[in-house]
Backbone of each chain as ProteinMPNN parsed JSONL, in Angstrom:
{"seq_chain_A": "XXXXXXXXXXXXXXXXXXXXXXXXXXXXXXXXXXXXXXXXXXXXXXXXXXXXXXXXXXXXXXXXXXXXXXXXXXXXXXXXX", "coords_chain_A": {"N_chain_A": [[3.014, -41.083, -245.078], [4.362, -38.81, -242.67], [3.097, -37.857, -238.876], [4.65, -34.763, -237.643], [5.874, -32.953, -234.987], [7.116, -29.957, -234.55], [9.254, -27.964, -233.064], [10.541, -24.442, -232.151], [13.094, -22.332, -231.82], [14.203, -19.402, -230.381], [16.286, -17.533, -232.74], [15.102, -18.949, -235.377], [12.617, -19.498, -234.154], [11.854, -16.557, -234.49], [12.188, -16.612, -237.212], [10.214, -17.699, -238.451], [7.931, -17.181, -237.346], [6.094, -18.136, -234.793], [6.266, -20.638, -232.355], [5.939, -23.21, -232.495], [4.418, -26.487, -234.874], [2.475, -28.483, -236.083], [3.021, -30.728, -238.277], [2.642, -32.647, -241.617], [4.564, -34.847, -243.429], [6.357, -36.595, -246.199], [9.176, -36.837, -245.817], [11.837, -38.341, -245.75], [13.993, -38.596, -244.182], [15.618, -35.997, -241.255], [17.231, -34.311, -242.396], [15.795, -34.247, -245.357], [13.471, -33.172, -244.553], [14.0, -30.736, -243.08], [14.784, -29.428, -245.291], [12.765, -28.823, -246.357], [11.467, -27.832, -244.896], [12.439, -25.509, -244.679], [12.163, -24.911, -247.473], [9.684, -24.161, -247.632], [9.359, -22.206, -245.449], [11.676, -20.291, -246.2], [13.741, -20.189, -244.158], [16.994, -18.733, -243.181], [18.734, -20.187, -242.499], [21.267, -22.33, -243.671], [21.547, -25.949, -243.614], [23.944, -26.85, -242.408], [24.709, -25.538, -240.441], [23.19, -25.691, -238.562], [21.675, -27.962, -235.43], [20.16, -30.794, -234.983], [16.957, -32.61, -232.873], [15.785, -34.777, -231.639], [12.669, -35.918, -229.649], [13.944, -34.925, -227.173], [16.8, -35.633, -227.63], [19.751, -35.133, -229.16], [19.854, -35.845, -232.396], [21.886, -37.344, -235.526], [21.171, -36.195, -238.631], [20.754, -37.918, -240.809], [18.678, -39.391, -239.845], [16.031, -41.604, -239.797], [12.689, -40.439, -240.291], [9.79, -40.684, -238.153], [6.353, -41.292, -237.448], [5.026, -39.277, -235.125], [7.107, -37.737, -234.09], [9.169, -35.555, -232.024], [10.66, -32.83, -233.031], [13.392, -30.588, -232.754], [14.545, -28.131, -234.314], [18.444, -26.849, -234.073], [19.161, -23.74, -233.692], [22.838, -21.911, -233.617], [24.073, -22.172, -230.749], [24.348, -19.609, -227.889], [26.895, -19.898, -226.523], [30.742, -17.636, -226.495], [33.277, -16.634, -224.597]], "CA_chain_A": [[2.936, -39.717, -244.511], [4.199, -38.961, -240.922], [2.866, -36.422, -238.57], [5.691, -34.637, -236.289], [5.432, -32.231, -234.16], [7.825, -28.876, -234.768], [9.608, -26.988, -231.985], [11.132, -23.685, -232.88], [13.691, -21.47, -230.862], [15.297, -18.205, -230.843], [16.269, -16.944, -234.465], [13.984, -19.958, -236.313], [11.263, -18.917, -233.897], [11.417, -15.241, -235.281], [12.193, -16.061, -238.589], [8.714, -18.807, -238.291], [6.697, -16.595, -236.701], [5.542, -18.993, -234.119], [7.112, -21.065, -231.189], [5.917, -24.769, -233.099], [3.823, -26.302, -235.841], [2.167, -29.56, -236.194], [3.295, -30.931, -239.922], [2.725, -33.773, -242.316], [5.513, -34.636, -244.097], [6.61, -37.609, -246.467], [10.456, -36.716, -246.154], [12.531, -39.613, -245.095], [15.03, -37.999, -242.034], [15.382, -34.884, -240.81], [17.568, -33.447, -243.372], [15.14, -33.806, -245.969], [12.489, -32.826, -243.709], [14.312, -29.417, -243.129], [14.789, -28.809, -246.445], [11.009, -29.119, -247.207], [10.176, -26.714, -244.161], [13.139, -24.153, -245.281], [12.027, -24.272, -248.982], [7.838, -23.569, -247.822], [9.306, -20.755, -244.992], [12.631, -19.22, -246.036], [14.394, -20.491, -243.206], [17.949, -18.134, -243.855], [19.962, -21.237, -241.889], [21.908, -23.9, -243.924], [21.429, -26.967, -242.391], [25.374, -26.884, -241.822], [24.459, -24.597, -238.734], [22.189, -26.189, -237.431], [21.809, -29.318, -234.66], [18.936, -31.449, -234.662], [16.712, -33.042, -231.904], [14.253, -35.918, -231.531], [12.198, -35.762, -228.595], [14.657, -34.113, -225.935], [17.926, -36.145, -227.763], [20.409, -35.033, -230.379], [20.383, -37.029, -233.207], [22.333, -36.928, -237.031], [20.27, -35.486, -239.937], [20.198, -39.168, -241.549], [17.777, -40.294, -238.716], [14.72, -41.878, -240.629], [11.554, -39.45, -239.389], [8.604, -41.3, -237.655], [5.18, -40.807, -236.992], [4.604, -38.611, -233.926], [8.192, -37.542, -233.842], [8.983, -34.267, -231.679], [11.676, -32.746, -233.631], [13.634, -28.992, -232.858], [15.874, -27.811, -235.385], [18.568, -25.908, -233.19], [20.107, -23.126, -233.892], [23.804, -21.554, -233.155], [24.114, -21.343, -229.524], [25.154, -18.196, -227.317], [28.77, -19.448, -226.818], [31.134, -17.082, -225.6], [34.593, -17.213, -224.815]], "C_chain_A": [[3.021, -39.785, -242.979], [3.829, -37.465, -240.367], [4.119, -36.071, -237.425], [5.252, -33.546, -235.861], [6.799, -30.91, -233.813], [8.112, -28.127, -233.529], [10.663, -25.891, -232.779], [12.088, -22.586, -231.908], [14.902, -20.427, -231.388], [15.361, -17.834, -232.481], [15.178, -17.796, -235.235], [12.587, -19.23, -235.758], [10.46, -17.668, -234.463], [11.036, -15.772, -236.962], [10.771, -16.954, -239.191], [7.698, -18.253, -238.158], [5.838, -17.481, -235.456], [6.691, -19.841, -233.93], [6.954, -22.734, -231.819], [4.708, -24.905, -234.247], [3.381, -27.829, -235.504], [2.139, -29.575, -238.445], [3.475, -32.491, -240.433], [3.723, -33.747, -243.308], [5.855, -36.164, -244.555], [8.618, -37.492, -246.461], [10.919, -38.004, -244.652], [13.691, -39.438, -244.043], [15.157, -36.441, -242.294], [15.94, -33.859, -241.715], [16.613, -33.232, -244.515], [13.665, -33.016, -245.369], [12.73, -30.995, -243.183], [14.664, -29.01, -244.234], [13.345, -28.691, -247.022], [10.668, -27.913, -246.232], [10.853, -25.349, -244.586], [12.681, -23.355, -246.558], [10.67, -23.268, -248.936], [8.22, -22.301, -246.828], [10.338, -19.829, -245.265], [13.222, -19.498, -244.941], [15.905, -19.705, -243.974], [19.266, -19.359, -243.63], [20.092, -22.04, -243.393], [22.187, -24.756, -243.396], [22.913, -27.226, -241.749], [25.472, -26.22, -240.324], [23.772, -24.602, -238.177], [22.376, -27.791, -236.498], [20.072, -29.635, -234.788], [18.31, -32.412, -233.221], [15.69, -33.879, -232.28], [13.885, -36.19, -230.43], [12.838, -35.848, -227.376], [16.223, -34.898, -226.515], [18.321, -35.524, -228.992], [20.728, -35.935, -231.217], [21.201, -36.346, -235.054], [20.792, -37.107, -237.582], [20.052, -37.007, -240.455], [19.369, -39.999, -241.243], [16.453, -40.206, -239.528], [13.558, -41.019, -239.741], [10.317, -41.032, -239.276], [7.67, -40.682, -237.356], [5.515, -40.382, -235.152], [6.014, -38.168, -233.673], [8.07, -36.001, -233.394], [10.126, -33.618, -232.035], [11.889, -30.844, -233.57], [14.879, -29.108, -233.546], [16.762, -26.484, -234.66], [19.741, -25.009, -233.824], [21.647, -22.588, -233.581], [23.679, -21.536, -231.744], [24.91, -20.398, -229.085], [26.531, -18.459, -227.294], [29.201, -18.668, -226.235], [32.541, -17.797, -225.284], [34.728, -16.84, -222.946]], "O_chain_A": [[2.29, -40.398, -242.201], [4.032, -36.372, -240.896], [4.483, -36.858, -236.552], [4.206, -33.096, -236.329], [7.403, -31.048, -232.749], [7.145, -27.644, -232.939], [11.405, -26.211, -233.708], [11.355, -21.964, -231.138], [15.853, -20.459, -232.169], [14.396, -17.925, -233.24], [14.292, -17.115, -235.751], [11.743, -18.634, -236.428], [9.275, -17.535, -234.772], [10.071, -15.489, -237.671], [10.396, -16.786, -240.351], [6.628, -18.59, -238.665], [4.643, -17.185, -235.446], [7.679, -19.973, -234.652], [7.901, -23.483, -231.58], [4.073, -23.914, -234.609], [4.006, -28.374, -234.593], [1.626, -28.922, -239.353], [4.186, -33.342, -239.898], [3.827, -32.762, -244.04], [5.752, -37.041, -243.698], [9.218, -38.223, -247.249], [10.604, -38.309, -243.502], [14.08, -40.272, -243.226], [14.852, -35.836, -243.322], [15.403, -32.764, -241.886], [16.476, -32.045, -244.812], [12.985, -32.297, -246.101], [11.807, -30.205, -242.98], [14.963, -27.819, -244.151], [13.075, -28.455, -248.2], [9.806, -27.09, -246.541], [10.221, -24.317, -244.81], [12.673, -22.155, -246.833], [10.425, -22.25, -249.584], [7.608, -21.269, -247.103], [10.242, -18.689, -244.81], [13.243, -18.37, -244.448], [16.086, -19.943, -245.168], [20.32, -19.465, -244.257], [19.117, -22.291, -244.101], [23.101, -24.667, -242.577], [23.009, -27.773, -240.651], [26.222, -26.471, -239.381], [23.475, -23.794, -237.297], [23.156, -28.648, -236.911], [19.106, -28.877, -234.7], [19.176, -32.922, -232.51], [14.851, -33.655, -233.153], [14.736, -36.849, -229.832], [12.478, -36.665, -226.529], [17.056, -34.724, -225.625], [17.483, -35.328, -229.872], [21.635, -36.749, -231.044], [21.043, -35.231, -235.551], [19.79, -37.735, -237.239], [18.85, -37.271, -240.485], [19.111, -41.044, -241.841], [15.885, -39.168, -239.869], [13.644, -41.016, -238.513], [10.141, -41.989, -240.03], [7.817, -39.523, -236.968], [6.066, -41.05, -234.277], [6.111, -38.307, -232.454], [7.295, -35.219, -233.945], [10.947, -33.821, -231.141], [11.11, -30.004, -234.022], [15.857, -29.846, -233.433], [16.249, -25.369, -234.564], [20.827, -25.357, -234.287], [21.802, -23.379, -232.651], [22.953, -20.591, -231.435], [26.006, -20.18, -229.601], [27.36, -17.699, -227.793], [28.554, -18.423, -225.217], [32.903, -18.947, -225.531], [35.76, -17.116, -222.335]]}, "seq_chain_B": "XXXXXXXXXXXXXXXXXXXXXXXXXXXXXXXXXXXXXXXXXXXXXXXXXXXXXXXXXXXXXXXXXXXXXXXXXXXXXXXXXXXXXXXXXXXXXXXXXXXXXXXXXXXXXXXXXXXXXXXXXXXXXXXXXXXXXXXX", "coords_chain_B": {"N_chain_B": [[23.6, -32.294, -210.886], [21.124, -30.059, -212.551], [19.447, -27.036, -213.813], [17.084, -25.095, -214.891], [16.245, -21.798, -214.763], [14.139, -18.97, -214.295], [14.62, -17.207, -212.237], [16.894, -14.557, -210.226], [19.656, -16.135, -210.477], [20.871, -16.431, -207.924], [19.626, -16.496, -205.442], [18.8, -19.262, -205.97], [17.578, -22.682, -205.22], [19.655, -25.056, -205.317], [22.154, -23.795, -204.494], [22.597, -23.578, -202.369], [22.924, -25.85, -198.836], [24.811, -26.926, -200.193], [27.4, -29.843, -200.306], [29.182, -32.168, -198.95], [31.038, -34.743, -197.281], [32.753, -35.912, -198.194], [34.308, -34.048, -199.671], [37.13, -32.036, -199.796], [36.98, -29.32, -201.226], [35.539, -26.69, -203.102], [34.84, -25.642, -206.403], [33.972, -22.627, -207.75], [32.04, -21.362, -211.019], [31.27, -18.122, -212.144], [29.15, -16.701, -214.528], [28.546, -13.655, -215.938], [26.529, -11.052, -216.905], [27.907, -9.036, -218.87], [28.786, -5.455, -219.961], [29.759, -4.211, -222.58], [29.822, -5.593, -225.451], [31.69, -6.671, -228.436], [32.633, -4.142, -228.797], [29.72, -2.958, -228.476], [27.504, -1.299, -226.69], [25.858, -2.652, -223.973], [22.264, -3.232, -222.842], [20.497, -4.835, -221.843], [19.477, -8.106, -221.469], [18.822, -11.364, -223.314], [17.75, -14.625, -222.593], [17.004, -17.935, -223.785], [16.024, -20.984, -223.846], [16.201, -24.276, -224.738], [14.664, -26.737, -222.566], [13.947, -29.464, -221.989], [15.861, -31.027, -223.568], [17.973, -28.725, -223.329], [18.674, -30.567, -220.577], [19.138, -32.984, -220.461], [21.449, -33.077, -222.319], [22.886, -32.008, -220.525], [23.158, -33.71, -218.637], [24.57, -35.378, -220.11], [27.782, -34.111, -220.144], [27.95, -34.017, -217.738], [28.831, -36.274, -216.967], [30.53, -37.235, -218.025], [32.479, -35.526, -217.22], [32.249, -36.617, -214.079], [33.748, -39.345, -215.369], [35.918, -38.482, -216.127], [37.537, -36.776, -213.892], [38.644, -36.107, -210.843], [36.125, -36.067, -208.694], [33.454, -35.05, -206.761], [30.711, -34.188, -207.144], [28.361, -32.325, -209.299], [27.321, -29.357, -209.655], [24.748, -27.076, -211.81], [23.777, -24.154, -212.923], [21.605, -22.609, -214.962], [20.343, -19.156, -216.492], [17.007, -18.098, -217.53], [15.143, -15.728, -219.651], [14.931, -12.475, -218.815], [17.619, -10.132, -218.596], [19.892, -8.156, -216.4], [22.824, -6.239, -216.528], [25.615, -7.205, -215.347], [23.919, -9.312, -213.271], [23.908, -13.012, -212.743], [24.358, -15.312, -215.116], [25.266, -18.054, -215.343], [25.51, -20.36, -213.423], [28.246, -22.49, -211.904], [29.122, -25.387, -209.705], [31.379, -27.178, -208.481], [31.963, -29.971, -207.008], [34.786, -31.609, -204.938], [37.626, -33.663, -203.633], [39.86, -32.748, -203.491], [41.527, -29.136, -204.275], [42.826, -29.247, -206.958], [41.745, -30.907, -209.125], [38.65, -30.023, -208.621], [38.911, -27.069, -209.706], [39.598, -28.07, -212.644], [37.692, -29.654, -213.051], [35.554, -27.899, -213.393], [36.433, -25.828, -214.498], [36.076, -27.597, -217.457], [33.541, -28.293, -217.742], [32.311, -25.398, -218.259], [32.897, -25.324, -220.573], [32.54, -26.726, -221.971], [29.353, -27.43, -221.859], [28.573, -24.658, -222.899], [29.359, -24.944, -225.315], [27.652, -26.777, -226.218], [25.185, -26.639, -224.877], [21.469, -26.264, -225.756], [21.237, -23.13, -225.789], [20.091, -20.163, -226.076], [21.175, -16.226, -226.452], [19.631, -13.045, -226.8], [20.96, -10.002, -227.335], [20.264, -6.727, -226.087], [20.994, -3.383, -227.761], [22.332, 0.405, -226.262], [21.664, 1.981, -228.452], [19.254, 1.321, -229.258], [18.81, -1.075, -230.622], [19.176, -4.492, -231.626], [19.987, -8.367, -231.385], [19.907, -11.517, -231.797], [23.093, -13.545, -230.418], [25.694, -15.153, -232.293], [24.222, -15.695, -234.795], [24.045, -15.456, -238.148]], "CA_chain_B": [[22.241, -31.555, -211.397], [21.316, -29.274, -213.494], [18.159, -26.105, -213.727], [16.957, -23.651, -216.131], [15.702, -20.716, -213.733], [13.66, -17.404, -214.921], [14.893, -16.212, -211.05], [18.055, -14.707, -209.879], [20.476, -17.798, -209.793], [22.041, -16.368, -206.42], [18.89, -17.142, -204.927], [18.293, -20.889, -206.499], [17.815, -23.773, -204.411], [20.825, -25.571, -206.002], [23.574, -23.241, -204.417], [22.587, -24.086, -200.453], [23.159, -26.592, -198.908], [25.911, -27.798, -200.976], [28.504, -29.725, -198.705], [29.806, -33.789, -198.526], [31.682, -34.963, -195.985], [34.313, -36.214, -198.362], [34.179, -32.995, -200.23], [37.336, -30.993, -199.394], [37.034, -28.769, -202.098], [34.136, -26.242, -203.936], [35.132, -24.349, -207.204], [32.664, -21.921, -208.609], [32.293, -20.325, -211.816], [30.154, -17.687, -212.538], [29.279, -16.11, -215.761], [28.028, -12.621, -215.373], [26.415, -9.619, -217.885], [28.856, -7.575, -219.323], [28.193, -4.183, -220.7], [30.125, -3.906, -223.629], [30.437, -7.079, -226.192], [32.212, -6.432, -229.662], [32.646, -2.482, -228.993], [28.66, -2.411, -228.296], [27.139, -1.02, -224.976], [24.531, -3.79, -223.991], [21.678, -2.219, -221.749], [19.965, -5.669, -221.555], [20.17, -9.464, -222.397], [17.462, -12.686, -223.085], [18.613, -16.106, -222.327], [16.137, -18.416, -224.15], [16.484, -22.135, -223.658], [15.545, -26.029, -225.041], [14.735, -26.776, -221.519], [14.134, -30.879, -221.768], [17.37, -31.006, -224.039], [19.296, -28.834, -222.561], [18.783, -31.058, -219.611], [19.394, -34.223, -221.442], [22.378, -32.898, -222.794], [24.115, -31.595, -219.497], [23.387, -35.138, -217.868], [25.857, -36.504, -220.243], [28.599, -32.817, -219.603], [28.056, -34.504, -216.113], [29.02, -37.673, -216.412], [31.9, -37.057, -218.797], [33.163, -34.8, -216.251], [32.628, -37.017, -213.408], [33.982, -39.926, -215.851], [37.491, -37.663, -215.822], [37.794, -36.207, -212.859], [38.39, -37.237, -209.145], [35.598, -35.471, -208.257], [32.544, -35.48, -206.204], [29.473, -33.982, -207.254], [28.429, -31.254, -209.892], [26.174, -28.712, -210.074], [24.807, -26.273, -212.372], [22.069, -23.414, -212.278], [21.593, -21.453, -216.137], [19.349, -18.145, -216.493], [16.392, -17.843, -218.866], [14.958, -14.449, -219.503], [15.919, -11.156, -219.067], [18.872, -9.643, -217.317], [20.557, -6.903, -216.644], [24.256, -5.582, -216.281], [25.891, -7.796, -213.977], [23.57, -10.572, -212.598], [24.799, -13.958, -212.638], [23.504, -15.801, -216.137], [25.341, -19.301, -215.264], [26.311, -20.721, -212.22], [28.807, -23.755, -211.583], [29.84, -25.296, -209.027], [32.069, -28.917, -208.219], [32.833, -30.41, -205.401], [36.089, -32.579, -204.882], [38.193, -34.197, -202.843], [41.183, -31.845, -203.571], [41.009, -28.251, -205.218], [42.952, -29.286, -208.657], [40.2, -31.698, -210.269], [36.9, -29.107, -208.81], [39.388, -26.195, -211.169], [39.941, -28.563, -213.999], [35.823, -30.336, -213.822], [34.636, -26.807, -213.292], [36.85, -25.269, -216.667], [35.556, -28.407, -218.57], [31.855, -28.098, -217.605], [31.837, -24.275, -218.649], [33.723, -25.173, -221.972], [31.088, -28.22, -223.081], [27.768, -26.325, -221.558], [28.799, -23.306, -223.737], [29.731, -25.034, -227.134], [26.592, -27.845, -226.561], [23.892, -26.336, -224.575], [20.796, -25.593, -226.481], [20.318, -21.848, -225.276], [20.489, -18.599, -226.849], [20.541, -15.788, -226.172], [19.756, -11.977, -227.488], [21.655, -8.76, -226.769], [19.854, -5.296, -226.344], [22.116, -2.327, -227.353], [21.841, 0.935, -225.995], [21.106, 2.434, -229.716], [17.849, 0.562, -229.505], [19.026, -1.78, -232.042], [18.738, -5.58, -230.678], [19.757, -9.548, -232.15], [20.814, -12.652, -231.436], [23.916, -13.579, -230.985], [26.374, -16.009, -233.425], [23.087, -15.342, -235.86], [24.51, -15.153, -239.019]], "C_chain_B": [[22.346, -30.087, -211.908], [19.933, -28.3, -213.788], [18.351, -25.199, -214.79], [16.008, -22.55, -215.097], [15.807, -19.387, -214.507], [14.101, -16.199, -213.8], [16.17, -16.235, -211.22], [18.564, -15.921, -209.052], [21.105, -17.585, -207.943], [20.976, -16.854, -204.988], [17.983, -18.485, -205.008], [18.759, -22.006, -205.552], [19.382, -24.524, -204.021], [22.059, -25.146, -204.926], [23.575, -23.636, -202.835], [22.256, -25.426, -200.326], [23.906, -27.773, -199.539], [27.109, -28.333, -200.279], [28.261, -31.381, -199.002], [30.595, -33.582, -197.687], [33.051, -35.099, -196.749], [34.938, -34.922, -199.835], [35.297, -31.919, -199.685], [37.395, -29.237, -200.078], [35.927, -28.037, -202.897], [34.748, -25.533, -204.781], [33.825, -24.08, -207.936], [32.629, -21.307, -209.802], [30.992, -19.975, -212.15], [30.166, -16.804, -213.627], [27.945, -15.064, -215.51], [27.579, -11.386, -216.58], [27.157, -8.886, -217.997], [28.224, -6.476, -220.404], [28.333, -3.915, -222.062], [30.394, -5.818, -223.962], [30.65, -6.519, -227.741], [31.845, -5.105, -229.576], [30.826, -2.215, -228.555], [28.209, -2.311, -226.862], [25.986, -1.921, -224.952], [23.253, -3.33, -222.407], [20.918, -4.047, -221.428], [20.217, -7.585, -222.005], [18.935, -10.261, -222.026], [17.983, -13.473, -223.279], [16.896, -17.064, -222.984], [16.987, -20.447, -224.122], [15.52, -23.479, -223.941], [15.072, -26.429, -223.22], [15.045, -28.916, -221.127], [15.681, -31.517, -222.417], [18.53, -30.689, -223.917], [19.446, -29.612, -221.056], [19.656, -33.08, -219.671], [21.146, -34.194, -221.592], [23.813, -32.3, -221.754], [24.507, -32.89, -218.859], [24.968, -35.59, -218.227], [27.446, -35.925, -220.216], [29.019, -33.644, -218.184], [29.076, -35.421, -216.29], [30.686, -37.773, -216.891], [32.945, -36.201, -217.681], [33.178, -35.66, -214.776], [33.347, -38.47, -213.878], [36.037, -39.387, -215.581], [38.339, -37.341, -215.328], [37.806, -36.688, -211.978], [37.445, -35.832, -208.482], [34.241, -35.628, -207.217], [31.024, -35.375, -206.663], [29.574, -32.224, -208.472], [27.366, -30.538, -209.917], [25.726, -27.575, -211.056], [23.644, -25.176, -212.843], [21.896, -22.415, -214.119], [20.477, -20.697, -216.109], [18.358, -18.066, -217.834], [15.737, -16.194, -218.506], [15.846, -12.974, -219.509], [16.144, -10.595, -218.241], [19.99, -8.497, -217.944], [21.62, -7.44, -216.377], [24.657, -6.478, -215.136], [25.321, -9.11, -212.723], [24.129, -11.484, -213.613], [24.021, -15.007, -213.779], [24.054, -17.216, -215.631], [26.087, -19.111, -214.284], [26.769, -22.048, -212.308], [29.415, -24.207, -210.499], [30.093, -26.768, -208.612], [32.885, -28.793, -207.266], [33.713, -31.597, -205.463], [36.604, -32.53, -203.846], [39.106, -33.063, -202.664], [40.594, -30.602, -204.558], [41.262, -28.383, -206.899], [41.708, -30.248, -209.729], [39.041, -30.685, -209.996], [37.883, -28.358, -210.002], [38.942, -26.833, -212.508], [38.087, -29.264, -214.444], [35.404, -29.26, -214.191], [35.036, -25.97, -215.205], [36.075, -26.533, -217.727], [34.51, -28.954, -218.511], [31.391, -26.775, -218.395], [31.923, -24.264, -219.83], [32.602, -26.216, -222.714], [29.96, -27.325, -223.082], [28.011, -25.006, -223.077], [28.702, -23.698, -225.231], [28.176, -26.038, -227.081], [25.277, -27.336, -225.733], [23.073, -26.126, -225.476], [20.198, -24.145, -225.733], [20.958, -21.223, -225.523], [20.438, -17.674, -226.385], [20.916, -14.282, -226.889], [20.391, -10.877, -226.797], [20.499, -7.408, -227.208], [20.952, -4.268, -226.461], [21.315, -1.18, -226.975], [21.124, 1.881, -227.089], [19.808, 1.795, -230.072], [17.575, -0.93, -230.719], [19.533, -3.581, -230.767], [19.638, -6.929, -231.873], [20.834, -10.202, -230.994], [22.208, -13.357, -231.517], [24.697, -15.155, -231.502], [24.674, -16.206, -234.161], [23.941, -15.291, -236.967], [23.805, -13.682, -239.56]], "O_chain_B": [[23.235, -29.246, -211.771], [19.044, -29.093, -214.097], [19.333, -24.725, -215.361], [14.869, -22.945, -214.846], [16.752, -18.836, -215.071], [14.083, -14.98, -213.969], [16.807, -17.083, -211.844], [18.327, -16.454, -207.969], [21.569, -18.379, -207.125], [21.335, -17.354, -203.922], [16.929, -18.756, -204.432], [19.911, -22.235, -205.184], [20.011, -24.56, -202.963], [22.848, -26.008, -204.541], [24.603, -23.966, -202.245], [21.624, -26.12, -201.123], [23.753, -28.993, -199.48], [27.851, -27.549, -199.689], [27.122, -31.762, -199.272], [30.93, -32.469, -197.279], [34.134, -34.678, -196.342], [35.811, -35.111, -200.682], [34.823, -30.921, -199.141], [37.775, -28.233, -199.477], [35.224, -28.852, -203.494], [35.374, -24.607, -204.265], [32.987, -24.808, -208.468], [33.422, -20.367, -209.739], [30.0, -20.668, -212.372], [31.162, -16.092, -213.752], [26.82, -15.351, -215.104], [28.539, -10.835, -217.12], [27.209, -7.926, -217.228], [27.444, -6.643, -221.342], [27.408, -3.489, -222.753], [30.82, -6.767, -223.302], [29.698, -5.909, -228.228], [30.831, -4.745, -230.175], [30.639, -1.032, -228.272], [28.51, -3.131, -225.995], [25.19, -1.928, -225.891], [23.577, -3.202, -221.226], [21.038, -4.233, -220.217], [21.072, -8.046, -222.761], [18.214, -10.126, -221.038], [18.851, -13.41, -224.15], [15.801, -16.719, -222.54], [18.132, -20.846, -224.337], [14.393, -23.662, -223.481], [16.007, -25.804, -222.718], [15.877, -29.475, -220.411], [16.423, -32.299, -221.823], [19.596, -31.284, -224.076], [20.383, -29.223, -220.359], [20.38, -33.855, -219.045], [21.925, -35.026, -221.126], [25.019, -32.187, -221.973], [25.653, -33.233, -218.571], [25.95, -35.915, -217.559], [28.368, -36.741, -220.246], [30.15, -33.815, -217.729], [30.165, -35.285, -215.732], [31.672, -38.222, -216.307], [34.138, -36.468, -217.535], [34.212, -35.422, -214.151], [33.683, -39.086, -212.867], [36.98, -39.932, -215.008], [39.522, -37.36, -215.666], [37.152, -37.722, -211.841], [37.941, -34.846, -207.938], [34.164, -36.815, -206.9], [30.24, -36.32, -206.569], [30.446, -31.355, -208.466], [26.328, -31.117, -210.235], [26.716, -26.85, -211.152], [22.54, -25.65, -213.113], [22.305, -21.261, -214.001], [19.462, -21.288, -215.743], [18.81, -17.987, -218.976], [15.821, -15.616, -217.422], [16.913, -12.596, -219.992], [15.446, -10.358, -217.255], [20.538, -8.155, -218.992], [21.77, -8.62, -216.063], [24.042, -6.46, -214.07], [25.917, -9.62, -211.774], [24.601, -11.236, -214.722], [23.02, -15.561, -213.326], [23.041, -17.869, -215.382], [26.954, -18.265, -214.066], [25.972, -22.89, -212.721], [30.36, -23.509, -210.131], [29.14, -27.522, -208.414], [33.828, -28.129, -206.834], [33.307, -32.584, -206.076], [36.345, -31.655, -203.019], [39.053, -32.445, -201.6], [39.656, -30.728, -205.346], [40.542, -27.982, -207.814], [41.12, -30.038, -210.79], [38.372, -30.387, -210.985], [37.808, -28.817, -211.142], [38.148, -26.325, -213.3], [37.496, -29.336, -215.521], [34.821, -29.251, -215.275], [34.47, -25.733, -216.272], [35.542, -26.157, -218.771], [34.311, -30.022, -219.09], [30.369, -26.808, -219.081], [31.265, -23.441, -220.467], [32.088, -26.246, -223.833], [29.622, -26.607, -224.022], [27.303, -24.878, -224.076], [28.166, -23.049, -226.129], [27.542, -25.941, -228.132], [24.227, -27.824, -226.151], [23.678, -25.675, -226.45], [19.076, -24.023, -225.242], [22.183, -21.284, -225.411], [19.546, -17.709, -225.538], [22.007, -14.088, -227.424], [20.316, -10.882, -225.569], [20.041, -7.191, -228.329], [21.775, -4.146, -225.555], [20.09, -1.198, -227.091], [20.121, 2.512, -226.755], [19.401, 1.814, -231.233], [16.627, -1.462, -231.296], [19.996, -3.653, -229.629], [19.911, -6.581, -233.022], [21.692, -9.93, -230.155], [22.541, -13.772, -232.626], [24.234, -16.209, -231.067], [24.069, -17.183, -233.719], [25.023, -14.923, -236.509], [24.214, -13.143, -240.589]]}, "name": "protein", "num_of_chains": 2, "seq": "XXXXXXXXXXXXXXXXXXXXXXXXXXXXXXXXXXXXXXXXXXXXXXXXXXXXXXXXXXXXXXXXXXXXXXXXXXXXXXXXXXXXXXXXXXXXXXXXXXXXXXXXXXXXXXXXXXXXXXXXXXXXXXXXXXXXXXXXXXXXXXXXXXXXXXXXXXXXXXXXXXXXXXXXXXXXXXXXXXXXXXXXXXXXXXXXXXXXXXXXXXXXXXXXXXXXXXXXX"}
């Protein structure tokens, strides 16, 4: 069991209710790890549209999770043409 | 370098004092509140931002761009919060030797930042009706 440490922004933040979370979780990288927090809040994203982060770096979804890991699941950005 | 600022960018450190010796060249681009986006009148706008990531993540915008370019130096100032009609949400600005590389760093700083920044942001319309946009 690792503990990480949840950051949440823009649309996730609404759809969360809150800006982060502190969470125990036995899921083995980040993809399963967002499928465990989507299934317990309704998250409306598919992880296809989303980017992931591990403490201020972008990493792929297959990245094994660690204890104390600071992990934001990011949504679409603004963009613009 | 690179800032996330809750103040108007026109008054951010960043933009003075900008100047090399072997610098003949400054292009700027600035990205500014528009009123209308997809037919809707927009009375307001919120810029929300990763702040350590998107900082992380411009470093390497930078480098790639000074990796490219015959350039000198880059800078770049983005807005968090909320803004009206017309102030200045992102500022850029590269300095070069000659004006064709600042053009060409400056277009392919605005074009990465935009598709890879982490920052969002929401539209107010004037129908009181509000969201974020590329939201599904």
């Amino acid at each position: 069991m690792n503990t990480v440490e949840i950051t949440y922004y823009a649309m996730l933040k609404e759809q969360r209710g809150r800006a982060s979370e502190t969470v125990q979780t036995d899921a083995g990288d980040f993809n399963a790890l967002y499928e465990e927090l989507r299934a317990t809040h309704g998250f409306r994203y598919p992880r296809e549209r989303l980017k992931v982060a591990r403490n201020d770096e972008f990493v792929s979804w297959d990245t094994p999770v660690r204890d104390g890991d600071r992990v934001a699941f990011i949504p679409p950005v603004a963009g613009g043409r | 370098m690179f800032a996330l600022s809750d103040q108007p960018i026109t008054e951010h450190p960043l933009l003075r004092d900008y100047t090399h010796d072997e610098a003949g060249a400054l292009a700027v681009f600035e990205g500014r509140v528009r009123v209308k986006n997809q037919g809707r009148s927009v009375t307001q706008l919120e810029y929300e931002g990763a702040e350590a990531l998107a900082q992380n993540e411009f470093v390497r915008i930078e480098k790639e761009a000074l990796d490219r370019f015959d350039i000198v130096e880059v800078r770049c100032v983005h807005r968090v919060g909320l803004l009206k009609i017309g102030d200045v949400a992102v500022w850029i600005g590269v300095l070069a030797g000659h004006r064709g590389p600042a053009f060409d760093a400056c277009r392919y700083i605005i074009d990465e930042l935009k598709k890879r920044l982490p920052i969002w942001k929401k539209e107010y319309y004037t129908d009181g009706d509000s969201g974020w946009i590329n939201a599904p």
